[in-house]
Backbone as CSV, one residue per row, in Angstrom:
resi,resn,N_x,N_y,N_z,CA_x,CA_y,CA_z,C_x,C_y,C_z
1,UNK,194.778,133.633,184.671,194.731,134.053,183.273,193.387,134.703,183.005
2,UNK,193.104,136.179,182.190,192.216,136.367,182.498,191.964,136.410,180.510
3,UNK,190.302,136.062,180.309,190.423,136.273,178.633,189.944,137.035,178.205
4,UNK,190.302,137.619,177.388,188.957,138.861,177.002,188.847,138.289,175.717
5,UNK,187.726,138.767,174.937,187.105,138.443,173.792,187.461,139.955,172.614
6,UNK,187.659,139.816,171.779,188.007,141.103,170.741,187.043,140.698,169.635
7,UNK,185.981,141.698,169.881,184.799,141.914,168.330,185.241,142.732,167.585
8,UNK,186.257,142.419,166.341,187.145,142.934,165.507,186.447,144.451,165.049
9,UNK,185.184,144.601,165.094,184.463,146.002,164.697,183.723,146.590,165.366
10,UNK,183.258,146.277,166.586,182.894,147.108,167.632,183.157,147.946,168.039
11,UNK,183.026,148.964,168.063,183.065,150.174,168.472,184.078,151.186,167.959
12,UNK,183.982,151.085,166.593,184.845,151.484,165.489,184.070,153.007,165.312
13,UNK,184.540,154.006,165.223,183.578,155.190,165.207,183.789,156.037,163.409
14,UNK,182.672,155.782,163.111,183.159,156.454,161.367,182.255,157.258,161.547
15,UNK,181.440,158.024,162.315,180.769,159.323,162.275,181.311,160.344,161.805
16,UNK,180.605,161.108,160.541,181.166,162.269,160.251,182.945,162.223,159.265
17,UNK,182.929,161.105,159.084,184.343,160.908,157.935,183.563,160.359,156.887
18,UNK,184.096,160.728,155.687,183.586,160.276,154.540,183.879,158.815,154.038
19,UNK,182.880,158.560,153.500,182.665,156.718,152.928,184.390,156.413,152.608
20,UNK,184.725,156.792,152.026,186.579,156.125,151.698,187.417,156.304,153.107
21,UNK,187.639,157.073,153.730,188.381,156.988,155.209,187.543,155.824,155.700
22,UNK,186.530,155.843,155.757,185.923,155.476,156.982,186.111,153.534,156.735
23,UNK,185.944,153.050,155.486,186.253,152.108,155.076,187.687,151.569,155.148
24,UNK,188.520,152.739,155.438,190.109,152.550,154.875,190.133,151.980,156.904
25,UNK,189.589,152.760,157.352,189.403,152.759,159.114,189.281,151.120,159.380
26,UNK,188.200,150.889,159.097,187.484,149.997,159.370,188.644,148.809,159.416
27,UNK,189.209,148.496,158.033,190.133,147.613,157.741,191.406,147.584,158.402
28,UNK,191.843,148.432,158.631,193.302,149.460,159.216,192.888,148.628,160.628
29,UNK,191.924,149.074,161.258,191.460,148.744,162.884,190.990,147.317,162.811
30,UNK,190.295,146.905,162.325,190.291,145.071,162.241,191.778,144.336,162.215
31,UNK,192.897,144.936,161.092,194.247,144.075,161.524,194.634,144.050,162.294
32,UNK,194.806,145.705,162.794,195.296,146.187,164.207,194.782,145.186,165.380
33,UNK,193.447,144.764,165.813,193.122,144.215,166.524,193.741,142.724,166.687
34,UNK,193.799,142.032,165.226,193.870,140.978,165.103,195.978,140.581,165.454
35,UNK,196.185,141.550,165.204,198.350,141.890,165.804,197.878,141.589,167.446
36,UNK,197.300,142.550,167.886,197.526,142.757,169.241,196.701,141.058,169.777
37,UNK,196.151,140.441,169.482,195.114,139.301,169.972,196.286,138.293,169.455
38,UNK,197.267,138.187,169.047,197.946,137.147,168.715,198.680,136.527,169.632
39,UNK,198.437,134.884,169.790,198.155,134.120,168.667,196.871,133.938,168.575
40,UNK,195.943,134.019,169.496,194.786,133.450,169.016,193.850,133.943,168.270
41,UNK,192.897,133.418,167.594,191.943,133.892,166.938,190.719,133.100,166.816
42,UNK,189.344,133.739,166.583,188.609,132.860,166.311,187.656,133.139,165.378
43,UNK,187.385,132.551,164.416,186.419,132.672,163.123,184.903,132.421,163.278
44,UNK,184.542,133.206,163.360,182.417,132.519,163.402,181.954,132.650,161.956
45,UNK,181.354,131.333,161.343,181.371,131.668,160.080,179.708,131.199,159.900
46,UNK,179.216,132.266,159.815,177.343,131.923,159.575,177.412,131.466,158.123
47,UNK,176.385,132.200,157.755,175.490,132.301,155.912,175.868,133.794,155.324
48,UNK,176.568,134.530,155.727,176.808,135.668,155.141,178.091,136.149,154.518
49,UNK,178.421,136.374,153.498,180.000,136.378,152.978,180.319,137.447,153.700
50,UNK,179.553,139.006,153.632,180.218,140.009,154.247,180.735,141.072,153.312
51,UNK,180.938,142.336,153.467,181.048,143.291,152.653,182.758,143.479,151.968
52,UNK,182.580,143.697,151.033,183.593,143.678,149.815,184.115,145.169,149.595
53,UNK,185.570,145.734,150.213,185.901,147.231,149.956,186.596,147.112,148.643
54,UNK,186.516,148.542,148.098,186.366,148.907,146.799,188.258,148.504,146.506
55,UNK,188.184,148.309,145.143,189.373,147.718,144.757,190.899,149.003,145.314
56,UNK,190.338,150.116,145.073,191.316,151.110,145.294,191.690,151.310,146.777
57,UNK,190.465,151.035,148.040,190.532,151.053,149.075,191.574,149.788,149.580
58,UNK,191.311,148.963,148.813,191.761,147.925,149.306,193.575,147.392,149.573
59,UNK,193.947,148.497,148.171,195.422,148.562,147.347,196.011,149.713,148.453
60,UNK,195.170,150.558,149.001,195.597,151.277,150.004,196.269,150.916,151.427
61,UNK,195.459,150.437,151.661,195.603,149.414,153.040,196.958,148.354,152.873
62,UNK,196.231,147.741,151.504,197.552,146.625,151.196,199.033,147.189,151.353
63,UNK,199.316,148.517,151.231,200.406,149.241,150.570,200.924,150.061,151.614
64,UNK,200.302,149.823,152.826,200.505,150.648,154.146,201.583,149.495,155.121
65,UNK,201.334,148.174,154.845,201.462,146.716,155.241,202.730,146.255,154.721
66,UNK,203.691,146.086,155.901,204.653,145.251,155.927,204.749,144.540,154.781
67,UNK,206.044,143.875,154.407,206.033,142.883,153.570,205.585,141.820,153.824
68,UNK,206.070,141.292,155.146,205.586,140.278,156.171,203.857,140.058,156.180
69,UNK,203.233,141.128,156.626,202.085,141.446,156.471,201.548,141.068,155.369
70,UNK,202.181,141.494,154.349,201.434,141.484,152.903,201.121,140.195,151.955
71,UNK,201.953,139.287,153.076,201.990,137.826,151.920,200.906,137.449,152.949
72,UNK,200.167,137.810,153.983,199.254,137.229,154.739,198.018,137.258,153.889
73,UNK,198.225,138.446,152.821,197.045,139.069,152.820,197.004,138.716,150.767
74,UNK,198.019,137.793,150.471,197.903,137.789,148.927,196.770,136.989,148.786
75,UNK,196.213,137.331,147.065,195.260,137.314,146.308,193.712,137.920,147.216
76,UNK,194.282,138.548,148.268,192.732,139.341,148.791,191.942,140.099,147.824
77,UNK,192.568,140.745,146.998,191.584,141.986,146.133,190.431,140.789,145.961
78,UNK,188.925,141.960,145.823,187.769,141.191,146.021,187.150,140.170,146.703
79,UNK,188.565,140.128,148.144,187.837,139.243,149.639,186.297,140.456,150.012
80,UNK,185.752,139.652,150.895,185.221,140.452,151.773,185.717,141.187,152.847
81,UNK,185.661,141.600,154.177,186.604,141.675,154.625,186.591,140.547,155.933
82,UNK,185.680,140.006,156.252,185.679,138.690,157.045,186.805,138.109,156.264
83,UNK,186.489,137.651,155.020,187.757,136.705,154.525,188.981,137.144,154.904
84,UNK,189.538,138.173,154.795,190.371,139.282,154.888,190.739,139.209,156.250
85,UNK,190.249,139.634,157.325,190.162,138.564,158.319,190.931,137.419,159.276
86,UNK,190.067,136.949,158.162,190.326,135.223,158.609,192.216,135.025,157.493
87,UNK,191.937,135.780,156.514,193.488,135.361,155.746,194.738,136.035,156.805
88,UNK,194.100,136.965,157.240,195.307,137.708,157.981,196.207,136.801,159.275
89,UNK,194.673,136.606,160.047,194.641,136.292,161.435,194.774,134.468,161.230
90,UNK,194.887,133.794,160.103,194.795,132.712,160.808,195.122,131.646,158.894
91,UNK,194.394,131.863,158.062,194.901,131.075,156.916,195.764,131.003,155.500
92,UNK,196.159,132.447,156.080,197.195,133.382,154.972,197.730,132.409,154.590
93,UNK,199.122,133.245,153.611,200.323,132.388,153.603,200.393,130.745,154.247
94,UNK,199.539,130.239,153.428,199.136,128.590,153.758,199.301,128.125,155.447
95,UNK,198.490,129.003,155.942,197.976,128.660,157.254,199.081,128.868,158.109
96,UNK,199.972,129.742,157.695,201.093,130.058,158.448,201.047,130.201,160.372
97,UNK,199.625,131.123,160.348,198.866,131.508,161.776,198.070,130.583,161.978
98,UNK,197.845,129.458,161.778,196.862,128.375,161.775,196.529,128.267,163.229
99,UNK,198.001,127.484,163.978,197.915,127.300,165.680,197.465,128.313,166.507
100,UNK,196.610,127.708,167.074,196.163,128.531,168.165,194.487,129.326,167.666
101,UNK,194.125,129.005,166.007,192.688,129.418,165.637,192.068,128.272,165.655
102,UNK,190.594,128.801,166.077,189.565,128.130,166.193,188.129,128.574,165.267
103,UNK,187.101,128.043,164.070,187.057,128.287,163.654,185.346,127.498,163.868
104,UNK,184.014,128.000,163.965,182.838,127.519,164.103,181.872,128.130,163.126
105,UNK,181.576,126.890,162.237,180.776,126.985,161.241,179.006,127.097,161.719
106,UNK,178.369,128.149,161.479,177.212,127.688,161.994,176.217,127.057,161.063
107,UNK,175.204,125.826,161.558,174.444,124.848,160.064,173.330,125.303,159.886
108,UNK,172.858,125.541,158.541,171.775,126.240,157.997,170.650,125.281,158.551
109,UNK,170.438,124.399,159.484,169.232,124.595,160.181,168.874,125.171,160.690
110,UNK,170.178,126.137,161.476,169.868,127.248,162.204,168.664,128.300,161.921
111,UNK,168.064,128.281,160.374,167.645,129.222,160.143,166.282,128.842,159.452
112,UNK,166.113,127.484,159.641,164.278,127.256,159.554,163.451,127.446,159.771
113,UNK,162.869,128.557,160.990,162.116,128.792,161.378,162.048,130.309,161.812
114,UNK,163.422,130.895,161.064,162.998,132.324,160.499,161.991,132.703,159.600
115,UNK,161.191,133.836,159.831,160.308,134.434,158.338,161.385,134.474,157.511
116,UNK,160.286,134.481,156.686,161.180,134.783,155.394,161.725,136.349,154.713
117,UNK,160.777,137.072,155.424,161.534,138.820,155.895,162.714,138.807,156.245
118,UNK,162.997,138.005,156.766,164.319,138.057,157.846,165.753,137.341,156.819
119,UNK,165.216,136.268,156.383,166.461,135.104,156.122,167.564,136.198,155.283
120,UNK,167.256,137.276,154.550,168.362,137.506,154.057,169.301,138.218,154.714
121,UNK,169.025,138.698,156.462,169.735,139.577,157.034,171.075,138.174,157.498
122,UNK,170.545,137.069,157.953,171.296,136.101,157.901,172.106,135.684,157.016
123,UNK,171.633,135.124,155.527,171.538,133.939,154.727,171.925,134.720,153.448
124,UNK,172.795,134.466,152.627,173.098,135.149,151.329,172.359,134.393,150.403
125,UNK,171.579,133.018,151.018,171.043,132.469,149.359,169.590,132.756,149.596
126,UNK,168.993,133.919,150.312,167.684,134.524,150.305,167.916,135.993,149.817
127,UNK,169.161,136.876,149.457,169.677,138.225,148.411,168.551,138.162,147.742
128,UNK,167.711,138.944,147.495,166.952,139.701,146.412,167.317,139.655,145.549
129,UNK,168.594,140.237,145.176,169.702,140.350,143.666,170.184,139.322,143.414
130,UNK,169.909,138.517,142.401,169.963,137.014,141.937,171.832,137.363,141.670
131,UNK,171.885,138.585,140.985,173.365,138.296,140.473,174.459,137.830,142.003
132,UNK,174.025,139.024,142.815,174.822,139.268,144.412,175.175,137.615,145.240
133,UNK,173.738,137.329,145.087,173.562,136.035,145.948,174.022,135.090,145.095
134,UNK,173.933,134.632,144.156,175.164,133.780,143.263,176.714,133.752,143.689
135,UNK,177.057,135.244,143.609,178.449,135.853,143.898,178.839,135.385,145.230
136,UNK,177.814,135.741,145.912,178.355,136.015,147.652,178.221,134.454,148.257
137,UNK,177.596,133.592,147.791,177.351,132.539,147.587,178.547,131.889,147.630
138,UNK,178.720,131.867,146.553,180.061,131.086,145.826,181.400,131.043,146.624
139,UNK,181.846,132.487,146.815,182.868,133.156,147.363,182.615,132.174,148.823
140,UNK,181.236,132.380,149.735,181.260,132.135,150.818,181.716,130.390,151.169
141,UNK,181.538,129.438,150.050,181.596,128.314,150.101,182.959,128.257,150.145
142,UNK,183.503,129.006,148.941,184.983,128.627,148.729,185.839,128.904,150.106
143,UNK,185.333,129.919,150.469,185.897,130.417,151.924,185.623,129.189,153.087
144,UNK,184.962,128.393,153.006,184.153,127.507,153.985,185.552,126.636,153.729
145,UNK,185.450,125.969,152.255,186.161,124.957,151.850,187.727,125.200,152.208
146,UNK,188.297,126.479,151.501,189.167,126.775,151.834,189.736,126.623,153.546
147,UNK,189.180,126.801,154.497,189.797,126.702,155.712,189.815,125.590,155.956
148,UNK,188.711,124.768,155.520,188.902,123.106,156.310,190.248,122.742,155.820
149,UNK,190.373,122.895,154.440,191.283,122.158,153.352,193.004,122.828,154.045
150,UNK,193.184,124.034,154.488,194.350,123.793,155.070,194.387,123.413,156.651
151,UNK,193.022,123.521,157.888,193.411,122.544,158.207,193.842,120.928,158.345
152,UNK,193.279,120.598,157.595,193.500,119.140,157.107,194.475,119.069,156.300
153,UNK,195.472,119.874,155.835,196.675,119.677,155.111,197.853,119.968,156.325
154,UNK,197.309,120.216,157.344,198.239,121.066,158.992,197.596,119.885,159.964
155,UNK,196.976,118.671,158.806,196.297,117.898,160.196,195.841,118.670,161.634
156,UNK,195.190,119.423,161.389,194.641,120.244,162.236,193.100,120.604,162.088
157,UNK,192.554,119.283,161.497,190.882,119.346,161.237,190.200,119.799,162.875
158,UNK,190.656,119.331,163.873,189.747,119.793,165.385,189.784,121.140,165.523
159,UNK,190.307,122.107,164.777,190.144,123.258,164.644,188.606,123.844,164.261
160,UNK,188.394,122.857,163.074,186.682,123.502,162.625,185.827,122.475,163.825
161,UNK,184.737,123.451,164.056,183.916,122.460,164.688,182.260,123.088,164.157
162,UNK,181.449,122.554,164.164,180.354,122.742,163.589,179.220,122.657,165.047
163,UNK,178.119,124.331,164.600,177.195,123.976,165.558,175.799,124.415,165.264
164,UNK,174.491,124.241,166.010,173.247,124.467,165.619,173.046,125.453,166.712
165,UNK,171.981,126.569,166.044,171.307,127.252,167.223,169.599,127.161,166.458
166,UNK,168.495,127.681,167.421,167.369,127.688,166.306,166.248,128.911,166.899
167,UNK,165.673,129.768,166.051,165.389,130.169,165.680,164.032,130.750,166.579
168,UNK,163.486,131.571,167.542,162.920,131.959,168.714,161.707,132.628,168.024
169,UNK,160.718,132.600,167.127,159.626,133.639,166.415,158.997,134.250,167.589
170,UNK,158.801,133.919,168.894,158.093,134.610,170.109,159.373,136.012,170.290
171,UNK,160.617,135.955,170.459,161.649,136.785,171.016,162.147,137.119,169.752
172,UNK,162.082,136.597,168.841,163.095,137.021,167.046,164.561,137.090,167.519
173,UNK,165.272,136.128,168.310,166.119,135.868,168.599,166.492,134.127,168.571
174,UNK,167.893,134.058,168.353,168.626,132.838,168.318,168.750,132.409,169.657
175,UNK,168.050,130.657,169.908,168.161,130.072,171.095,169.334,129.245,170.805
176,UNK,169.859,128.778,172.153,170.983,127.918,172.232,172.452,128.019,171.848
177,UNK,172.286,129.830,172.598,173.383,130.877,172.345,174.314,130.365,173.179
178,UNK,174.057,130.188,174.757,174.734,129.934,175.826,175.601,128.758,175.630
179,UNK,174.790,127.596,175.527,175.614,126.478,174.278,176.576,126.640,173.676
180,UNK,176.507,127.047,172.794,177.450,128.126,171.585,178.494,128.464,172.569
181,UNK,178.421,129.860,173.365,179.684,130.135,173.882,180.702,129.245,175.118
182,UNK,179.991,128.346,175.890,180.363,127.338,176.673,181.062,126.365,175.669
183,UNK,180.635,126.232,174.839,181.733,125.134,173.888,182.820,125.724,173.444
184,UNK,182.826,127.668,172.716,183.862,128.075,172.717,184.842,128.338,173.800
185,UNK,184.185,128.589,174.639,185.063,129.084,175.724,185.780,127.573,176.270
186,UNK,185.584,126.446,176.269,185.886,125.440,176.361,187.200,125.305,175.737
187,UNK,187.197,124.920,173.988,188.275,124.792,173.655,189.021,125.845,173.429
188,UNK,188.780,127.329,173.885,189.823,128.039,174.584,190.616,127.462,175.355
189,UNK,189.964,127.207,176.760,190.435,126.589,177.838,191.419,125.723,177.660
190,UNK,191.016,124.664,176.403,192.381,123.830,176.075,193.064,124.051,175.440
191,UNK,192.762,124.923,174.855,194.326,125.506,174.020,195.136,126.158,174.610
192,UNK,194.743,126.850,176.251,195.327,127.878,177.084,195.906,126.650,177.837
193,UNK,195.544,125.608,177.945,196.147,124.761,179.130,196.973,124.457,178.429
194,UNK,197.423,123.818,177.175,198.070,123.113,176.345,199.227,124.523,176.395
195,UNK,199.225,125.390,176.278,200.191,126.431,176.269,200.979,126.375,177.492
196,UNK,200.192,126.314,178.834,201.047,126.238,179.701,201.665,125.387,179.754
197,UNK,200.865,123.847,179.590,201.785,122.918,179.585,202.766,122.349,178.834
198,UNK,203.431,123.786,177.945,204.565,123.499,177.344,205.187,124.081,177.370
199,UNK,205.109,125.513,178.453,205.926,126.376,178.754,206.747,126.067,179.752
């Protein structure tokens, strides 16, 4: 079995298309990815809510989308599109795609021993814009809350798992990365074995 990993926006090319395509792209190619990767999925959920497409962009996309599709994706207007995301690929339609996602919260110790230049490229409750960081804030919790709460209604709490990395001021990089992916790649592993062994 071999696994590959899918970074839902990597190597997405919006050079030279204007701000509304290129946004309409962006979203269009994140579902797309997230169809073809099914069933699995996996959520990394830092300190950052993530960018919010414009209400009209959004009704676009929605309106391109299956019916099937579309109940994945109800009450999205004004997700981010991480949320968006995560509703598609895994907590829509009351966790319909639940099996088979895995979902790692990372803990704001992670980020103690960043400058304070830095914390807001991470951290939405260091935003400059008092109104933004309130907003993005809020949204981001509910989003937090929201996933535990239907796994634990799917008795499927071992889904979230929580982890620390910290903070390198010599390299300005996150230590205890390798960590991090050895634990994911782990309960991959058992969710891939658990598949076979019910096939």
């Amino acid at each position: 079995i071999e696994i590959q990993f899918v970074d839902l926006r990597i190597g997405i090319n919006t050079e030279g298309i204007d701000e509304n395509t290129a946004e309409s792209q962006i979203l269009e190619i994140c579902l797309s990815n997230i169809d073809d990767s099914r069933p699995y999925f996996i959520g990394l959920i830092g300190h950052r809510y993530g960018w919010i497409p414009a209400t009209n962009r959004w009704k676009t996309i929605l309106n391109r989308l299956s019916r099937e599709k579309r109940i994945l994706l109800t009450n999205g207007e004004g997700k981010s599109v991480t949320e968006l995301e995560i509703l598609y690929g895994a907590i829509g339609n009351n966790g319909e795609n639940l099996n088979h996602s895995m979902f790692f919260f990372r803990d704001e110790n992670s980020y103690e021993r960043i400058p304070k230049t830095l914390l807001s490229l991470y951290n939405d409750s260091y935003n400059p814009n008092e109104i933004d960081k309130g907003n993005l804030c809020e949204k981001l919790l509910m989003l937090k809350q929201r996933i535990i709460n239907v796994a634990k209604e799917r008795n499927m709490e071992s889904l979230c798992s929580f982890y620390s990395v910290s903070w390198n001021p010599a390299t300005c990089t996150f230590e205890g990365m390798e960590q991090f992916v050895e634990m994911v790649y782990q309960k991959m592993c058992v969710e891939i074995d658990s598949d076979i062994a019910t096939n």
